[in-house]
N, C-alpha and C positions, 0 to 999 in steps of 0.2 A: 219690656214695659209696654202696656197696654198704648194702642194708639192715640184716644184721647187725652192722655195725659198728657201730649206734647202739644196740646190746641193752643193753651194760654199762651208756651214759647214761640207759636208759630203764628199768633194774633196782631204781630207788630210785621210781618212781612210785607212787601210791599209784591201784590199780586203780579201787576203790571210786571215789576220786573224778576218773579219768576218766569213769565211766560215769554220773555224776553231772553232770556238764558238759555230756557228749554227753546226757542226758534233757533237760537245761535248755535247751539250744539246739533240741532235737524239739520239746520244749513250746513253746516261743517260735514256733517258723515256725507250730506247729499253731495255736495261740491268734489271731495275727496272720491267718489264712488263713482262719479260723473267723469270724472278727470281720467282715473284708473280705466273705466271701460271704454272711453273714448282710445287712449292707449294700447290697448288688450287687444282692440278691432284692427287698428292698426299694423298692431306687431304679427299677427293673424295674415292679413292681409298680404301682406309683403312678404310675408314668406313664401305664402302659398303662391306669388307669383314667382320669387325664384324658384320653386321647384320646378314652372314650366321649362326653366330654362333645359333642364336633363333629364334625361326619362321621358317618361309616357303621360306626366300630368297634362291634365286638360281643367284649367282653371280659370273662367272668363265671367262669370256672374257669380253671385251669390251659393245659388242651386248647386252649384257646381259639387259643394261641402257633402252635400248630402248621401254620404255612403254609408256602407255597412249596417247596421240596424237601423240607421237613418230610415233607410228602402221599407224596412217593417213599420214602421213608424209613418210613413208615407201611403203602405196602403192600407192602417187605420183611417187614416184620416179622407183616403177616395171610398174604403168602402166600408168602411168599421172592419169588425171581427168575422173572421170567416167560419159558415154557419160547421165548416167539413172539410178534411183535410183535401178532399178528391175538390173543393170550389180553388182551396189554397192553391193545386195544382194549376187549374183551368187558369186562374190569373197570374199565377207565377211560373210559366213553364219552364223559367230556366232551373228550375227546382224539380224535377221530377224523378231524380233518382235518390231523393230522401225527403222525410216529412216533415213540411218548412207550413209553418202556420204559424199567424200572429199573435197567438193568446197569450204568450209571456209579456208582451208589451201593455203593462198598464195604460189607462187611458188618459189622465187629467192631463200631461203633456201633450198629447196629438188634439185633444180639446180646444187649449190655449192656442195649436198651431189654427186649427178651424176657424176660431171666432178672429185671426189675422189675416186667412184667405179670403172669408165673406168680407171683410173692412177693405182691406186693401187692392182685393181680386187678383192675389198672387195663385202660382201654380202649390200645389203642394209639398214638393221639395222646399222651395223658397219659404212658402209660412213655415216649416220647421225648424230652418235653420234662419229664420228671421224672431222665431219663437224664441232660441238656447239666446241670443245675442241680447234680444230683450231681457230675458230670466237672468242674464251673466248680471248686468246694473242691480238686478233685486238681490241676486244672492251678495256680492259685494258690499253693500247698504244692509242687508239683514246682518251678514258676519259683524259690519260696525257697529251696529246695533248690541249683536251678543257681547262683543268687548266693549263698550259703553262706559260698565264703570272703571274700566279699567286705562280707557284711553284719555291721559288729558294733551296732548298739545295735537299740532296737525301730521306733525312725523311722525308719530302713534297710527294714527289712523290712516296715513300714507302706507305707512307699514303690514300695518294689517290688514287694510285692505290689497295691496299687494301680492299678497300671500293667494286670495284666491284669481285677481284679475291678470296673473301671471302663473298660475298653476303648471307645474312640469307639465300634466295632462292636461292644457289647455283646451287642445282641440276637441274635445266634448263640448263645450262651452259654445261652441262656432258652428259647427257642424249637426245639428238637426237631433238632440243628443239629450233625452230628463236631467242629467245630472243638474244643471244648473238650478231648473225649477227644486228640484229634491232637495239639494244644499238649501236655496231661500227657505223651506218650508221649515228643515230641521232645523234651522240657525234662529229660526222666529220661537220653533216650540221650542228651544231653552230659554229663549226671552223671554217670552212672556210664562214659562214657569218660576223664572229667577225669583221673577213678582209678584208669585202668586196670583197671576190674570188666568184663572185654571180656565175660563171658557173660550180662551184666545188659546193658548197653549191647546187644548184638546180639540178645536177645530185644526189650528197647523199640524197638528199630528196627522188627523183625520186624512187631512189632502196631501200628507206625504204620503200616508198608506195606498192610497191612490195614485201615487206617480210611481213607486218602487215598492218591491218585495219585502224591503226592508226597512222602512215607512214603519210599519207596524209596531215592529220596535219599539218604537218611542212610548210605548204604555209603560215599558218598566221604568224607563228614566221620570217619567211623569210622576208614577207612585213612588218613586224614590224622592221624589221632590216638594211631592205632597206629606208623607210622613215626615221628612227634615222641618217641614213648616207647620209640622204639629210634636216637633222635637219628638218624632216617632212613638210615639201615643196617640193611638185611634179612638177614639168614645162611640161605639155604633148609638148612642141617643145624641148625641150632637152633630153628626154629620154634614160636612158642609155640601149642602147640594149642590152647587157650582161645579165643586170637584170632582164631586161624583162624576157628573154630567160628562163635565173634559175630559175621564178617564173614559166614560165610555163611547167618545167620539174619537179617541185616537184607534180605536180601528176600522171605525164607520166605512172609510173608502174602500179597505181591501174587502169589507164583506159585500157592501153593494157592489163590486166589480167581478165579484163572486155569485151573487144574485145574476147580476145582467150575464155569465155566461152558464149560469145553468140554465137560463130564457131562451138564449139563441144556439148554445152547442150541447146544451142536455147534463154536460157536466161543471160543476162549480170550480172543481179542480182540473179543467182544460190546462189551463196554464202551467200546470207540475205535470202533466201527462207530456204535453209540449217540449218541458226540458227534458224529460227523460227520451224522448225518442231526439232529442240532440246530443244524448251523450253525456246528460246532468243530470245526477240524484245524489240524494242525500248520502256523504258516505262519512268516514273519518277523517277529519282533518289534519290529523298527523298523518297519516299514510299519504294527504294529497300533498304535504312539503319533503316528505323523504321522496316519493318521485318528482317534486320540481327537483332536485339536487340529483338525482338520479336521471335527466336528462341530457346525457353527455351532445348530444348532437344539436340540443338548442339551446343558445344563447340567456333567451329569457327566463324562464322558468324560474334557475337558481336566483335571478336578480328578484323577482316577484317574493319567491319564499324569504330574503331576505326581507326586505319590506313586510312581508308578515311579521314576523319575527320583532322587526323593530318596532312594528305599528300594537303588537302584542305588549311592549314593555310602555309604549307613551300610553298605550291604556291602565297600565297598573300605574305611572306616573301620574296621572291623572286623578286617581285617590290621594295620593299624597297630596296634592295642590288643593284638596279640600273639593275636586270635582267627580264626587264617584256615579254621580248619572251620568257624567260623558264617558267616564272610563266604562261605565258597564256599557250604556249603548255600544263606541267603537269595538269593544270586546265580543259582543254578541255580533256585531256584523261580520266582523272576520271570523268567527263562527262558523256561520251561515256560509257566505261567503267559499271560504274552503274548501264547506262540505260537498258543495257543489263541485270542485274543480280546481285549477288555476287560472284559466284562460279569463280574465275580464276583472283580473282579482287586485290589479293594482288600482284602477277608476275607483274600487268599492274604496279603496284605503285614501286617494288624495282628493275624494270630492265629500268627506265626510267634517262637518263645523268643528268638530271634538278636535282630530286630529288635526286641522290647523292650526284649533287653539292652541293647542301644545307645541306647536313648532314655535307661533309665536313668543311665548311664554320661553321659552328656550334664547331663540335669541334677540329680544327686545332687550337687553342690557348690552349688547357687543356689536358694534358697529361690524369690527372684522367679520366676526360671522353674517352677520348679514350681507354683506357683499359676496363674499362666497356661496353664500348658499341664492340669493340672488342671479349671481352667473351661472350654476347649475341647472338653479328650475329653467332660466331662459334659455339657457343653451338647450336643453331635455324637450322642451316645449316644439323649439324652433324644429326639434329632429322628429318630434311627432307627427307636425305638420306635413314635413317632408317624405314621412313613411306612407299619411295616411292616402299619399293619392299614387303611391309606389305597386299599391297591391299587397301589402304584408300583411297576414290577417294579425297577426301579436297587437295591433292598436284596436280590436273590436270588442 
């Protein structure tokens, strides 16, 4: 039924206490999100000083977090992009027996870290991983956001917001690390596509394209969500511009970061040149889970291809529940994802909105499960933490 139709029913509403309702439900996601990340920091915190206790951790400020891509992400942000693998060398010479350059690392992340160095006058390491810590409160608030209509009391929203502020993989979160930003951005473009806000929805697309590879993505989910809200009948003479417009802003970032490095390194596609001289290109993605299982001498691999596997079916689940833009997005990531490798393939799978939703949605009726599955991600989390300053590279 047309919208105006329902003016005359909605003529006796008392404004005042719409907007009253709509604050009470802001304050509640805010509160619950607030509460959860103050916790997160926390539980973060404390780990990472027990791990001083054995081993070789060295954990005493903030900075400390900042390893593994972190360091790339670290010399975005002292020197942007490097114009040439032989400068990447000059600045990073403990790199000099393979070709270690920044171009895979999108920008909008070490951005966000920049405009907290200039504010605060922290070092670099520090704004980045004061950057994920900040981003952790947005994306927990965004996820409330996307379950919105779904959450009514505060254990709802405890709950799921939970889900990301206690992430097995938490330590991305902490540690100097886009996922955080990435999830806020994804978790908003299904919001505001739910609503058909196509110019909200096609700008957070836009700046996910910009933090990650796989940011871009979000056009199909987009047009999957614009066709449902034209009950999949298109009229090209009635076109709604708006839509248009969002669809063609969801990949605005990845081209402009693509412009900016044909400017400074000559090639648009630095960044796919980049993975491939580490060992990642595009291949078959059944062939990259018959050898994780094929991995007799390491542990993780076969754990990761499960997790494919499983993260493969809550995408086909995800049709059935009536959400097939999320099942197709997580489906296409792990796509991607695979084709490239194994090594970095569980983060793609537990920092994605889709799949949380679906965990959620799984056990939001069963208290039991939730407690189990509760002490897993925390216990899983706490043992990340403890790996990430061990030296393992399986957490990069």
């Amino acid at each position: 039924m047309p919208r105006f139709a329902e003016a005359p029913a909605l003529a006796g509403i008392d404004a005042g206490a719409v907007r009253r309702r709509l604050w009470s439900r802001i304050s509640a996601n805010l509160w619950v999100a607030l509460a959860l990340w103050v916790g997160s920091n926390l539980f973060t915190y404390g780990i990472a000083n027990f791990a001083t206790w054995e081993g070789a951790a060295h954990y005493g400020r903030m900075k400390d977090l900042c390893l593994w891509d972190c360091r790339w992400y670290q010399s975005i942000v002292e020197f942007g992009y490097f114009h040439s693998i032989t400068e990447a060398r000059a600045t990073h010479p403990e790199h000099q027996d393979w070709v270690a350059v920044n171009w895979p690392f999108y920008p909008l992340f070490p951005m966000t870290a920049s405009g907290l160095r200039k504010v605060f006058r922290l070092s670099p390491a520090g704004s980045l991983v004061l950057a994920g810590k900040l981003e952790l409160l947005l994306a927990i608030y965004a996820f409330l956001l996307m379950l919105s209509g779904e959450l009514e009391t505060t254990e709802d929203r405890v709950r799921a917001g939970s889900l990301v502020a206690f992430n097995p993989y938490l330590i991305y979160a902490h540690a100097g690390y886009s996922e955080p930003l990435y999830f806020t951005l994804i978790a908003l473009s299904f919001y505001f596509a739910r609503r058909s806000r196509w110019l909200a929805a096609g700008a957070m697309g836009g700046l996910a394209s910009a933090t990650r590879v796989t940011g871009f993505l979000f056009s199909i989910s987009y047009l999957m969500e614009w066709l449902r809200a034209q009950e999949w009948r298109l009229s090209w003479r009635a076109l709604d511009r708006k839509a248009v417009i969002g669809l063609l802003l969801c990949p605005l970032g990845m081209a402009l970061f693509m412009l900016h490095l044909r400017a400074r390194v000559g090639d648009a596609l630095a960044f796919q040149q980049a993975e491939i001289s580490w060992g990642r290109w595009l291949g078959n993605p059944i062939s990259t889970l018959i050898l994780c299982f094929q991995q007799t001498r390491l542990h993780w691999p076969p754990v990761w291809a499960v997790m494919v596997i499983a993260a493969c079916l809550v995408s086909l689940w995800l049709f059935k529940l009536g959400k097939p833009e999320m099942g197709t997005y997580l489906a296409l990531v792990l796509l991607l994802a695979t084709s490239t490798g194994y090594w970095s393939v569980a983060r793609y799978i537990w920092w994605q909105p889709p799949f949380l939703y679906a965990i959620y949605r799984l056990l939001r009726r069963n208290a039991g499960a939730w407690l189990i599955y509760s002490a897993l991600a925390a216990g899983m989390a706490a043992f990340m933490v403890l790996e990430w300053f061990s030296g393992h590279n399986f957490v990069v």
